[in-house]
C-alpha positions in Angstrom: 162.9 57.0 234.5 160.9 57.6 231.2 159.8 61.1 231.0 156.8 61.6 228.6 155.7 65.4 228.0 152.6 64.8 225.8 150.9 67.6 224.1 147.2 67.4 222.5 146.1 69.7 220.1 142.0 70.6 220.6 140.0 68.9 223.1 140.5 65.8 225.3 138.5 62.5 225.5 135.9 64.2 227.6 135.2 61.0 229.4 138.6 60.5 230.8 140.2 64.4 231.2 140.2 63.9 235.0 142.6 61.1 235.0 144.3 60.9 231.7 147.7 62.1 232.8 147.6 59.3 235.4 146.3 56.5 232.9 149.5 57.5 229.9 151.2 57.3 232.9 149.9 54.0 233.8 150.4 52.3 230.4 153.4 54.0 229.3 154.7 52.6 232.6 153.3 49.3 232.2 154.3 49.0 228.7 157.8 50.2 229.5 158.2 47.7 232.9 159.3 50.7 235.4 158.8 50.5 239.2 155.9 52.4 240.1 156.1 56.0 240.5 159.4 55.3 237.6 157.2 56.8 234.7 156.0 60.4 234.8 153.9 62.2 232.8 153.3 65.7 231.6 149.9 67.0 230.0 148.9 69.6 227.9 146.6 70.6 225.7 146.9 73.2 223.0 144.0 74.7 221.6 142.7 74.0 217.6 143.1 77.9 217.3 146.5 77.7 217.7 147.5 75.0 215.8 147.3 75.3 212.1 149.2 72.5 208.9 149.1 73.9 205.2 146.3 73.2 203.0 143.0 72.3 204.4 141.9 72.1 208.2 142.0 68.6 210.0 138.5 67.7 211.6 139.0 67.6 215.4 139.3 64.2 215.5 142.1 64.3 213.3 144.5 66.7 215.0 147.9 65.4 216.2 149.2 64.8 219.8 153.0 65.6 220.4 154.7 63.5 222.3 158.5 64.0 223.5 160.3 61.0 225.1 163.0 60.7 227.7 164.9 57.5 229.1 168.3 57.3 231.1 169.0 55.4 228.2 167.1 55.1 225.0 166.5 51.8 223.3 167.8 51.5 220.1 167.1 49.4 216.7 164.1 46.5 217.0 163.5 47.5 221.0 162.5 51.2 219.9 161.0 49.8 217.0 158.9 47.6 219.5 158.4 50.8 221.8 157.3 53.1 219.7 154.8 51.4 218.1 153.7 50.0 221.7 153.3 53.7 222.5 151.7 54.5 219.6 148.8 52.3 220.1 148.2 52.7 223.2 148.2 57.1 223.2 145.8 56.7 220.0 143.5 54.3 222.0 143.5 56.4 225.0 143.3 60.2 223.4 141.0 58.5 221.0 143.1 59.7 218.2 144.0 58.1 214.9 147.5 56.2 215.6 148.8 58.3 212.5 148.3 61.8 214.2 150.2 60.4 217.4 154.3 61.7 217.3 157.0 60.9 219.4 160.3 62.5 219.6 162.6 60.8 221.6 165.3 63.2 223.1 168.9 62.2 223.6 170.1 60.3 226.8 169.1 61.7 230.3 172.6 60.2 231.4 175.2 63.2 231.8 172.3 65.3 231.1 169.2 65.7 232.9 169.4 66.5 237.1 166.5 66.0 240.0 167.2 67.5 242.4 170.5 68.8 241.6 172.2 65.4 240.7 172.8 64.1 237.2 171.0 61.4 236.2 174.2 58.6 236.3 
């Protein structure tokens, strides 16, 4: 049930816009072993213009993607060790981004928390 609600700042690979929600999805999902249709993906980009750090510009290569992360039930210790850098890797290699401008936040616990379709995720 990993939910991943990734934000780029400025453009997208150009090459792969059409698709690019469905291939995060594809290797977050492979990456993470969940039955198909288990991983899902959310997209967005967020223009340069309104995105800013202090002190000097980045180059557009160089800006961040945001990346918020929800499981039933979060691995802990060495396994999100193991995860996030998995994750990592493989969001820089497909938003053709430098692995250190790719950040995940991983939320607490969908268990007792998150509903579809108005039951709680047990």
């Amino acid at each position: 049930m990993p939910i991943l609600d990734v934000e780029i700042v400025g453009e997208t690979p150009p090459a792969s816009t059409d698709h690019l929600a469905r291939a995060i999805a594809d290797m977050a999902g492979a990456m993470l072993g969940s039955r198909p249709g288990g991983t899902w993906v959310k997209l967005r980009a967020l223009p340069a213009t309104c995105y800013a750090e202090d002190g000097p510009p980045a180059a557009p290569g160089e800006l961040p993607v945001f990346v918020t992360v929800l499981h039933r039930e979060p691995p802990v210790g060495p396994a999100l060790e193991a995860e996030v850098a998995a994750l990592t890797d493989g969001l820089a290699r497909l938003l053709d981004r430098p692995r250190e401008r790719v950040h995940l936040q991983y939320l607490p616990a969908a268990v007792g928390r998150q509903s579809f379709g108005g039951r709680l995720v047990a």
